[in-house]
BARO-522971 format. One line per field, with one value per residue (C-alpha): residue number from 1; residue in one letter; x, y, z. Coordinates in nm, 2 decimals, always signed. Each point is the difference from the previous one (the first is absolute). Example, Ala and Ser with C-alpha at 12.3 -4.5 7.8 and 13.67 -1.06 7.14 Angstrom:
num <- c(1 2) .
residuo <- c(A S) .
c1 <- c(+1.23 +0.14) .
c2 <- c(-0.45 +0.34) .
c3 <- c(+0.78 -0.07) .
***
This chain:
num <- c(1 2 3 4 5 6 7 8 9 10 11 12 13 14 15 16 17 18 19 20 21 22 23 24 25 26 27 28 29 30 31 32 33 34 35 36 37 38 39 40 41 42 43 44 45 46 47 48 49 50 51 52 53 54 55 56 57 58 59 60 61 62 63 64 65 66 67 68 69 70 71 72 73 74 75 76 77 78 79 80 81 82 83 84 85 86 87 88 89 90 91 92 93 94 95 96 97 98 99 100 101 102 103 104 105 106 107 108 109 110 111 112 113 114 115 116 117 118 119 120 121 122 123 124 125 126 127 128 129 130 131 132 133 134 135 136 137 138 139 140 141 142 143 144 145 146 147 148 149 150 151 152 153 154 155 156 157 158 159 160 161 162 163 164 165 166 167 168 169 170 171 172 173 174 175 176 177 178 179 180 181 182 183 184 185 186 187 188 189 190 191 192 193 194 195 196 197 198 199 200 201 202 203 204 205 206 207 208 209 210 211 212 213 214 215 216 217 218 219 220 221 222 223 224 225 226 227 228 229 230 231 232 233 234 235 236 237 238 239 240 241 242 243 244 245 246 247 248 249 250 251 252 253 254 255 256 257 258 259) .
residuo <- c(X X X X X X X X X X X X X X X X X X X X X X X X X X X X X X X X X X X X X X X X X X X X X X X X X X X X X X X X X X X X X X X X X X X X X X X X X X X X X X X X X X X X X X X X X X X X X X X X X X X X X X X X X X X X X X X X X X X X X X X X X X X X X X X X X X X X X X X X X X X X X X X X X X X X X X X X X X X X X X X X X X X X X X X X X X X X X X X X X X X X X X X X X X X X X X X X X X X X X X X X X X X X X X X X X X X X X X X X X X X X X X X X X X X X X X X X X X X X X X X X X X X X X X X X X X X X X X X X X X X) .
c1 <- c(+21.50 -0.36 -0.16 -0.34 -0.14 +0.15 +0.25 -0.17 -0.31 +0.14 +0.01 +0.27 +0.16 +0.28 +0.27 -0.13 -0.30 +0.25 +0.17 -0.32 -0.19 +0.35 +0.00 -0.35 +0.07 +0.19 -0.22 -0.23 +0.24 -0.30 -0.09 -0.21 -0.30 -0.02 -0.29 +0.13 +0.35 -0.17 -0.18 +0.30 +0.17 -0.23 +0.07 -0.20 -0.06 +0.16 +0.33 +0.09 -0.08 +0.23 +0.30 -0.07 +0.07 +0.36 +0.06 -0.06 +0.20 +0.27 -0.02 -0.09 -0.38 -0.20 -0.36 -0.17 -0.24 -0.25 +0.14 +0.13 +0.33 +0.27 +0.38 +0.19 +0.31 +0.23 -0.11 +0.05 +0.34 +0.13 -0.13 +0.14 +0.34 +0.02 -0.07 +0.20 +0.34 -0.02 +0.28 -0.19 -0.25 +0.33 +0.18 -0.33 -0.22 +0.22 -0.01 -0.36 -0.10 +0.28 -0.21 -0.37 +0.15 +0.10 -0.27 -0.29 -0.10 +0.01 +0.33 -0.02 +0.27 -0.19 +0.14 -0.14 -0.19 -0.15 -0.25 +0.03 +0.15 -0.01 +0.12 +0.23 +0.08 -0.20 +0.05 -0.30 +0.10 +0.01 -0.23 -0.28 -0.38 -0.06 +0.19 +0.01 -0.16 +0.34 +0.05 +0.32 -0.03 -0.28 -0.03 -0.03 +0.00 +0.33 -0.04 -0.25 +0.29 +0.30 +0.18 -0.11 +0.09 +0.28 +0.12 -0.14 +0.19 +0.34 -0.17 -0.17 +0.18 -0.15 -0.35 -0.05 +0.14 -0.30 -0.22 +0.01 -0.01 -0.32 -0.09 -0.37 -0.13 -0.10 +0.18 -0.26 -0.09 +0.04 -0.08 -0.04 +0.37 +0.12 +0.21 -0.17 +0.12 +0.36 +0.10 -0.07 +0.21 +0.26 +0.06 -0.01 +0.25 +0.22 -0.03 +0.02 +0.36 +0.15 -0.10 +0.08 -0.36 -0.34 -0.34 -0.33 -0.26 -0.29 -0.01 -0.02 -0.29 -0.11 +0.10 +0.35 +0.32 +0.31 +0.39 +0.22 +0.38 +0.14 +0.16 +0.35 -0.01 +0.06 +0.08 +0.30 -0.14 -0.38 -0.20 -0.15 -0.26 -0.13 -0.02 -0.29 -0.13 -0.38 -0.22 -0.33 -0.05 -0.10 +0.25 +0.36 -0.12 +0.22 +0.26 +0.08 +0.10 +0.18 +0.21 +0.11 +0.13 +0.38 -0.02 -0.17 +0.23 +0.28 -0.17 +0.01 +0.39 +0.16 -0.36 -0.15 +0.28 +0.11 +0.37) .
c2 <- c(+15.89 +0.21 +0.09 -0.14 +0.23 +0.27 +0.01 +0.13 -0.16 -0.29 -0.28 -0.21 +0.23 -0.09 -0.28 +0.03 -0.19 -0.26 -0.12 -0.01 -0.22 -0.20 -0.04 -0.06 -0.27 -0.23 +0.03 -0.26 -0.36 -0.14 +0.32 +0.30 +0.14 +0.33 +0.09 -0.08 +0.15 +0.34 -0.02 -0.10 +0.27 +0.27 +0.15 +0.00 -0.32 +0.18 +0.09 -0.35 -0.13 +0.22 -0.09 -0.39 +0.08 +0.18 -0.28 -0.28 +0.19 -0.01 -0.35 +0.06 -0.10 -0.25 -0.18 -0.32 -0.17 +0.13 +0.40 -0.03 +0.23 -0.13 +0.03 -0.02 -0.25 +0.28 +0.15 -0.34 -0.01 +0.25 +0.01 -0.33 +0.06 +0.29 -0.16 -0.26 +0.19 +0.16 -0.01 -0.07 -0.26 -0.21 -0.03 -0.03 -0.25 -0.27 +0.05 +0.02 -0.30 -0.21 +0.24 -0.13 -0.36 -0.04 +0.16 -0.10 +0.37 +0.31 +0.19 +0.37 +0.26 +0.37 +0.33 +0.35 +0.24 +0.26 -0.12 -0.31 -0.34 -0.11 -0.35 -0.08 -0.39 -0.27 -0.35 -0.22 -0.36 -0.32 -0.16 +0.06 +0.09 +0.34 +0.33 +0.37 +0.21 +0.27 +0.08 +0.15 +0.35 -0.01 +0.23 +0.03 +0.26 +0.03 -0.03 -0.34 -0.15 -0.19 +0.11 +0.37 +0.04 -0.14 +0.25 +0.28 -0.05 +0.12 +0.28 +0.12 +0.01 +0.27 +0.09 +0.25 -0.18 -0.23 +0.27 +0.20 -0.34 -0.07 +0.34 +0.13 -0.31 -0.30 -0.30 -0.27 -0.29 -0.31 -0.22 +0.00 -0.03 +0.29 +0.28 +0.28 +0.31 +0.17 -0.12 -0.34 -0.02 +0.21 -0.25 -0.32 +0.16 +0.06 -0.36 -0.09 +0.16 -0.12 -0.35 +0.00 -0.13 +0.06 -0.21 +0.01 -0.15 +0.00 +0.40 -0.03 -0.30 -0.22 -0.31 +0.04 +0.13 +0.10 +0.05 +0.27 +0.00 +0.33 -0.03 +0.19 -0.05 +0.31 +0.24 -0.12 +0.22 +0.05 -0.35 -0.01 -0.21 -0.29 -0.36 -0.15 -0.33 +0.00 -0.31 -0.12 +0.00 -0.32 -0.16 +0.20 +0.21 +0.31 -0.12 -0.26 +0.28 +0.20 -0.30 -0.05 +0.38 -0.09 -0.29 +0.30 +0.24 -0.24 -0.11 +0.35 +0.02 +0.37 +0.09 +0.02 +0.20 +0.37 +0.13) .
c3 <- c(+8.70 +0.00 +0.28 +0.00 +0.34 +0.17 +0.20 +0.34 -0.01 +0.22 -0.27 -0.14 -0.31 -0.21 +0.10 +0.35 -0.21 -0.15 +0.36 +0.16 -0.27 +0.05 +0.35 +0.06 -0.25 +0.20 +0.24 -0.24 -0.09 -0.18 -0.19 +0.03 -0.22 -0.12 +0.25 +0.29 -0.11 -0.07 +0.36 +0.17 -0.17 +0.03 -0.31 -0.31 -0.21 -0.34 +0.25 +0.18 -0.39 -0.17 +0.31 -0.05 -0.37 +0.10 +0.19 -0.22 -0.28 +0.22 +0.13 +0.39 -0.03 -0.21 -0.09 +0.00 -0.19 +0.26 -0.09 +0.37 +0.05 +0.18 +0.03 -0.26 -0.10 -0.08 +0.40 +0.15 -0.20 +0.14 +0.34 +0.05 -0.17 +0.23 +0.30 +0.00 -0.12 +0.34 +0.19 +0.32 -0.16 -0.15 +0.36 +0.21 -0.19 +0.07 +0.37 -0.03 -0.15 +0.26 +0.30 -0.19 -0.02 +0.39 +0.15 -0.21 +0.00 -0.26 -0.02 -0.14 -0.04 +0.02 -0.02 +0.21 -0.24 +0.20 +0.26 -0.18 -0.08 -0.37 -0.01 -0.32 +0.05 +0.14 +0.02 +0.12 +0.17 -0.21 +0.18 +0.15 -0.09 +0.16 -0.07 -0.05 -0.18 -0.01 -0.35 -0.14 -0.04 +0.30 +0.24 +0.40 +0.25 +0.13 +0.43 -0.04 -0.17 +0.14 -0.32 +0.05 +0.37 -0.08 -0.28 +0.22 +0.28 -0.21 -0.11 +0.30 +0.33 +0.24 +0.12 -0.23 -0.32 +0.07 +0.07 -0.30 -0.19 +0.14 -0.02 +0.02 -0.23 +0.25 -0.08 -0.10 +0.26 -0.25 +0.28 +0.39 +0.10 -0.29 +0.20 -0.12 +0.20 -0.01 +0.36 -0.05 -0.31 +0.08 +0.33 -0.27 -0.25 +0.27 +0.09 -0.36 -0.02 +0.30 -0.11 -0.34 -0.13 +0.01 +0.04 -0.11 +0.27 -0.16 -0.11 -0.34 -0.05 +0.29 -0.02 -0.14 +0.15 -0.15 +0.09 -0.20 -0.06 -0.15 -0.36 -0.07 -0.39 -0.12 +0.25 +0.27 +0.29 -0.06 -0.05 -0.40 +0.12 +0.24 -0.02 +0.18 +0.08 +0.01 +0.16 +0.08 +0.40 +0.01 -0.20 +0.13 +0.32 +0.02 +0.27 -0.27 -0.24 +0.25 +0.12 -0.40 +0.04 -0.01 -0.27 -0.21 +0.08 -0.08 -0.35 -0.07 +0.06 -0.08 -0.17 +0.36 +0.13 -0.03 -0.16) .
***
């Protein structure tokens, strides 16, 4: 593939070009013009042009009568197929959507990925006429989440583990009740573990609160991942969650327990 800039000038060259273009894409369901592609970009017009053309030869982007780009079939197709042949995704979805279906709430399974949780299933409730915004494959910082405390607390167990997680980088306040220094989340991990689950009061978003299982589906000492429960305050207050802890933990069966 040509090089359209050079390589130190700070702009997108080569395939770096092509995954960006892609990326950005699915950032746009309903489609994207070439305009605001290129300014979203940041790289010249004749670049992103050239990548949407790679892409579309290959399947992973395509336009509509509008000349909007957008995801391709072939991307979708493959994603998908992915997705759902995961080993975790096969044995957890079903206790999802039973988790969605009692409590009237969102069910998510999420896995750690740095200083973040990326959530890979979902399953919104049958009923009801307000829910989430989570998407799979979104994103959140790791110590607002019930799911990230949760998957922290295996992974970090001393003062200093948390501290040079933290490190010199403050942790972002997502709302009032976050925990956003090393002391106060070191103290809730260490709750976390000798409880067995985790709770989100609010830290994340106001006005919803979460409780957080850990996930044994691939590993059999180290949770893969953590299953939450995620409600609207004023629908299923916390306490309500926390109560349901050990009819989770029993749905979950030898996937909620270490080998």
């Amino acid at each position: 593939m040509t090089v359209d800039v050079p390589a130190d000038d700070g702009r997108l060259v080569g395939s770096d070009r092509v995954l960006a273009v892609l990326k950005e894409l699915s950032r746009y369901p309903d489609g994207v013009g070439l305009e605001e592609l290129t300014r979203a970009i940041g790289s010249p017009k004749p670049t992103v042009h050239r990548a949407l053309g790679a892409l579309r030869r290959a399947g992973l982007a395509d336009q509509d009568a509008r000349g909007h780009y957008m995801l391709g079939d072939e991307f979708l197709r493959m994603a998908f197929a992915h997705h759902e042949a995961r080993p975790e995704h096969v044995r957890i979805r079903p206790l999802l959507e039973t988790l969605a279906a009692r409590f009237g709430e969102t069910a998510h399974y999420a896995v750690l990925d740095g200083r973040e949780v990326v959530y890979r299933a979902k399953v919104d409730p049958p009923t009801g006429a307000i829910r989430l915004t989570s998407t799979i494959g979104g994103r959140n910082p790791a110590h607002a989440t019930a799911v990230g405390k949760l998957l922290l607390a295996y992974r970090l167990d001393t003062p200093e583990a948390v501290a040079e997680w933290v490190g010199d980088a403050p942790l972002v306040r997502r709302t009032p009740h976050t925990r956003c220094t090393a002391e106060e989340l070191y103290e809730e991990l260490r709750a976390i573990r000798a409880q067995g689950y985790s709770v989100d009061d609010q830290e994340n978003e106001v006005g919803i609160n979460c409780v957080a299982l850990p996930v044994y589906a691939t590993s059999p000492t180290l949770p893969s991942g953590a299953l939450s429960v995620s409600g609207l305050t004023y629908r299923t207050p916390l306490q309500a969650l926390v109560d349901a802890v050990e009819d989770i933990r029993a749905l979950l069966g030898e996937l909620g327990e270490p080998r």
